[in-house]
C-alpha distance (Angstrom), angle and dihedral (degrees) to the residues before:
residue distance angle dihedral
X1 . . .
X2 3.90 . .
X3 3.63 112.2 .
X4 3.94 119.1 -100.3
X5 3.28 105.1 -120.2
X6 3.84 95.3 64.3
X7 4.17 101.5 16.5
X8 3.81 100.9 110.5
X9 3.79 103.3 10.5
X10 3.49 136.7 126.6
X11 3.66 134.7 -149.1
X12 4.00 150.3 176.6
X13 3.96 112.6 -138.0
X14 3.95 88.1 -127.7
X15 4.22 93.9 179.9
X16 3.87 132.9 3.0
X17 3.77 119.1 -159.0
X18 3.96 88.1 -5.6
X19 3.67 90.5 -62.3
X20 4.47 111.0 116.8
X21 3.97 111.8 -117.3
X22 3.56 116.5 -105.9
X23 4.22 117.3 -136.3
X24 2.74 134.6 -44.7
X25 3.78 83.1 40.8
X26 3.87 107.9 -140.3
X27 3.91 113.3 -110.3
X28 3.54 139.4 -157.5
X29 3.70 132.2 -164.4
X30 4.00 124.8 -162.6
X31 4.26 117.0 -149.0
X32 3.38 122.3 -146.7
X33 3.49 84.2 -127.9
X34 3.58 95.9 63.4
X35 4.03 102.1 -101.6
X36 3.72 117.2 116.0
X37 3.70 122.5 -150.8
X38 3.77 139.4 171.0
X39 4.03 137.8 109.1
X40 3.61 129.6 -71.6
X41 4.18 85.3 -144.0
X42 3.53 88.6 -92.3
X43 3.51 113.5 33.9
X44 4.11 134.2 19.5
X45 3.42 127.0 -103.0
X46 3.65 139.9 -145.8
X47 3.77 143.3 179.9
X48 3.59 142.9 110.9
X49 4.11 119.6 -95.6
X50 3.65 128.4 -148.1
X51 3.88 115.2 -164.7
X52 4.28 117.3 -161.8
X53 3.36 134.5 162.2
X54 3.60 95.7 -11.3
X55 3.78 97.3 -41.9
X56 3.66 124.1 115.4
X57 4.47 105.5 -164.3
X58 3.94 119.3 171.4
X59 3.21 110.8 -142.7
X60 4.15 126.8 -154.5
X61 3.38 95.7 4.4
X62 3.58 127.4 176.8
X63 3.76 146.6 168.1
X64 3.74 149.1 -165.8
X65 3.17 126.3 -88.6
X66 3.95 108.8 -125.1
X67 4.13 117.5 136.1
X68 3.70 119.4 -134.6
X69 4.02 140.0 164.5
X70 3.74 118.4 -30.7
X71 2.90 87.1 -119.2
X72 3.96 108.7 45.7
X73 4.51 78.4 43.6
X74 3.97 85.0 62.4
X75 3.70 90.2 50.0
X76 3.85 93.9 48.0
X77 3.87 85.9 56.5
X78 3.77 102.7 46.6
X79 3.99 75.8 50.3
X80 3.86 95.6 49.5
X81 4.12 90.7 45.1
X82 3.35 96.4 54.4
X83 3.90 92.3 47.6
X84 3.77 87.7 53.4
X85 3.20 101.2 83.1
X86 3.97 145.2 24.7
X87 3.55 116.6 -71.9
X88 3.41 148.0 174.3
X89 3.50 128.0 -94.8
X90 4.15 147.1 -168.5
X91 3.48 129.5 -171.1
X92 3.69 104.4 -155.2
X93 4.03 108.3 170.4
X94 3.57 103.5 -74.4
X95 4.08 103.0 -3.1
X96 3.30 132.7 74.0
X97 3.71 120.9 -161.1
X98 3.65 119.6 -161.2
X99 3.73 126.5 -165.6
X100 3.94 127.5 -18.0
X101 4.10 137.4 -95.5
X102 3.56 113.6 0.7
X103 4.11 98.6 -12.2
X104 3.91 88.4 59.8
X105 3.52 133.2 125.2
X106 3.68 147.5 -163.1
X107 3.77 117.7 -163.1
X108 4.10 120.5 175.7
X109 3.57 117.5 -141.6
X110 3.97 112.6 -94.3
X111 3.87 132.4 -155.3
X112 3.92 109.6 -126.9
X113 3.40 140.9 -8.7
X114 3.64 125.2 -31.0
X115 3.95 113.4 -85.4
């Protein structure tokens, strides 16, 4: 069972290592039934999440395969690293951050599913 505070939420990635997302803003939706799911800005993503003791880690994700812009590429990897491993996480109204010092992220609370 996915842990409340995340389970059926979803969010914009509004900054990654303190620098703002450029568009298409990557996105990432959390299932009640503990997959997550959403786009890196360029290319989907899928995986399952598992959320304990204040960690949030994705687990077997995967993506397509599309190229893009340098830069929106470097975005999708700062992205991708930070998903890679366990992190922490807090819920605070409508942010979530994610991780500390230059892995960290701030994603706003979105209505629906990613685009």
């Amino acid at each position: 069972m996915a842990d409340s505070a995340i389970a059926g939420t979803s969010w914009v990635v509004q900054e990654l290592g303190g620098a703002v997302t450029a568009d298409p803003r990557p996105q990432l939706a959390f299932g009640e039934d503990g997959r997550v799911t959403g786009t890196t800005g360029v290319n989907r993503v899928m995986g399952r999440y598992k959320v304990a003791d204040g960690t949030l880690a994705v687990l077997d994700a995967a993506t397509t395969r599309m190229a893009g812009p340098p830069g929106a590429m470097e975005q999708e990897q700062r992205l991708l690293a930070l998903l890679d491993a366990p992190r922490a996480f807090v819920v605070d109204g409508d942010r979530l951050e994610l991780g500390d010092g230059e892995t960290a992220a701030l994603l706003v609370r979105r209505d629906g599913p990613p685009d």
